[in-house]
C-alpha positions in Angstrom: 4.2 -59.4 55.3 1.2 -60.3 53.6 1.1 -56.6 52.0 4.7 -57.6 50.2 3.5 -59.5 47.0 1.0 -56.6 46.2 3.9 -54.0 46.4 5.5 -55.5 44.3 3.1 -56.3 41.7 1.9 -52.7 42.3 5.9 -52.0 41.8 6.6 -54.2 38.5 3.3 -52.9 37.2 3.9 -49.6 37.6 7.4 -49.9 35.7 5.9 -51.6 32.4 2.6 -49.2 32.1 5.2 -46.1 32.3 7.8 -47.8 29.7 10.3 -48.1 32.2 12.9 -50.7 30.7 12.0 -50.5 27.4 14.3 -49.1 24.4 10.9 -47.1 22.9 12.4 -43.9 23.2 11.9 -41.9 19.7 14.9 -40.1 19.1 14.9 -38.5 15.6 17.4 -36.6 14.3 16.4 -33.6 12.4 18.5 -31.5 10.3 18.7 -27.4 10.5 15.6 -25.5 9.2 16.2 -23.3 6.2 17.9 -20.1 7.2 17.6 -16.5 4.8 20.9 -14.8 4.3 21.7 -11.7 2.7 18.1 -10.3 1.8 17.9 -6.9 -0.2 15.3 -4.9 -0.4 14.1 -1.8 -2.2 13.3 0.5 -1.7 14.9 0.7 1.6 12.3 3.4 3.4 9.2 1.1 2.9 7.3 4.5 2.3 4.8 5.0 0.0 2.4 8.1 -1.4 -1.2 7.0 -1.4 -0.8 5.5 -4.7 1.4 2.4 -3.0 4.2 1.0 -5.4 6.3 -2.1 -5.5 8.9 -3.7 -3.3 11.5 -5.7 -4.8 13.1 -8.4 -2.4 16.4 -10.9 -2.8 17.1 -13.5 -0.4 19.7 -16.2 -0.1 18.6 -19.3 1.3 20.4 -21.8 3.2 19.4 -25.3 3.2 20.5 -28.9 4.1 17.3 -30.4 2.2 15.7 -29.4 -1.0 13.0 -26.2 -0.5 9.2 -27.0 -0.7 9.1 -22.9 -0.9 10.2 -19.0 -0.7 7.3 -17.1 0.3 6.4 -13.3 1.0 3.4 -12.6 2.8 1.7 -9.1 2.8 -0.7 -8.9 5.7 -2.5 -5.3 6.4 -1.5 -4.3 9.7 -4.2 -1.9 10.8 -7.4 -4.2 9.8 -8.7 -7.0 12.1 -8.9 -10.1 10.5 -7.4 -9.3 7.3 -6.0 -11.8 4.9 -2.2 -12.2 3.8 -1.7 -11.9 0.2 0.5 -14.8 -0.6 3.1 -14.5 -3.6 6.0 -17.3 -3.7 9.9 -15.9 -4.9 11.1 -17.3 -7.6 14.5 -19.3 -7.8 17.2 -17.2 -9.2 19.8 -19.5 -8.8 22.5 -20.7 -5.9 19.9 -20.5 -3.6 18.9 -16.6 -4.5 15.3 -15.8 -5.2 13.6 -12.8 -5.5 9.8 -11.1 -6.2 8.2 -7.8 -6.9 5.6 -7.1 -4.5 2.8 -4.7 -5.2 1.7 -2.9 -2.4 -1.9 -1.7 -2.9 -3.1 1.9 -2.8 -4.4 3.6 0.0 -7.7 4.7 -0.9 -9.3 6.1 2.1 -9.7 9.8 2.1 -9.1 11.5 5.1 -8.0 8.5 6.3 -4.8 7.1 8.2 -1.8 5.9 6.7 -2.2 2.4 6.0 0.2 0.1 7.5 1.4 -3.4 5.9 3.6 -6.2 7.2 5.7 -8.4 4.6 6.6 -11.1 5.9 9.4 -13.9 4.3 10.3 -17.3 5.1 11.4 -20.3 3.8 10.2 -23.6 3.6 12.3 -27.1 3.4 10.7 -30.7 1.8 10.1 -31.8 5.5 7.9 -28.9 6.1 10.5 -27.3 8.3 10.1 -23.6 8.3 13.0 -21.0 8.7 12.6 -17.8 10.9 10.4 -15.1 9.4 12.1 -12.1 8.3 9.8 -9.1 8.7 9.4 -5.8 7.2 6.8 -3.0 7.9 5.7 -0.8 5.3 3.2 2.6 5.6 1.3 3.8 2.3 -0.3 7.6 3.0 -3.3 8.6 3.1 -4.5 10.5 0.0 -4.1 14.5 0.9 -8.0 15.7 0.5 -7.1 19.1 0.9 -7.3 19.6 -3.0 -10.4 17.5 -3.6 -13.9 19.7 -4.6 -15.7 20.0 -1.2 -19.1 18.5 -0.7 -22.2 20.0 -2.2 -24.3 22.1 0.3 
């Protein structure tokens, strides 16, 4: 009997170090994260001659707060480490915004077809992203069969 008052210290201890009884519970209610509807884009292959081109997006946005930001990311695919390029969409209006997106030349002779993902999301005022819509896009290599051989 003596061991009773140190169980139930041990007990009533126990219960107010793991927040037992107490209303601190966090509950926060968070609304929806932006969501892209109805993107276009062209051209619809998302194949290019070594010379690369342009890719024209629209996306509809749906969002319950206020957008921080529409953004495409371009991110080489077959290079380690290499860095997105970055390039916001402008607002169109009712929640529609669109950008022209250069895709660069591939400029390694001989070389393999050079592969790019574009990647889109948006981004509410709460810094609550939407899911990524993703797009893969291959630029030739340049054909060296008609470049002057090397000198002997």
């Amino acid at each position: 009997m003596r061991w009773l008052p140190f169980a139930a210290a041990f007990v009533v201890s126990s219960l107010l170090l793991c927040g037992c009884g107490r209303s601190g519970a966090d509950l926060t209610a968070t609304a929806a994260a932006p969501v892209l509807r109805s993107a276009q884009i062209s051209p619809t292959h998302l194949r290019f001659d070594f010379g690369g081109g342009t890719v024209t997006l629209q996306v509809v946005v749906d969002s319950a707060r206020p957008l921080r930001a529409v953004t495409a990311e371009l991110t080489r695919q077959d290079v380690a480490g290499a860095t997105p390029r970055v390039q916001p969409l402008i607002p169109e209006g009712a929640g529609t915004f669109v950008a022209s997106i250069p895709v660069p030349a591939n400029i390694e002779v001989g070389g393999a077809t050079a592969r790019y993902r574009l990647t889109i999301y948006a981004e509410d005022s709460e810094g609550v992203r939407s899911q990524p819509l993703h797009y893969d896009i291959q630029v030739a290599a340049p054909d060296s069969s008609g470049l002057p051989g090397q000198p002997q």
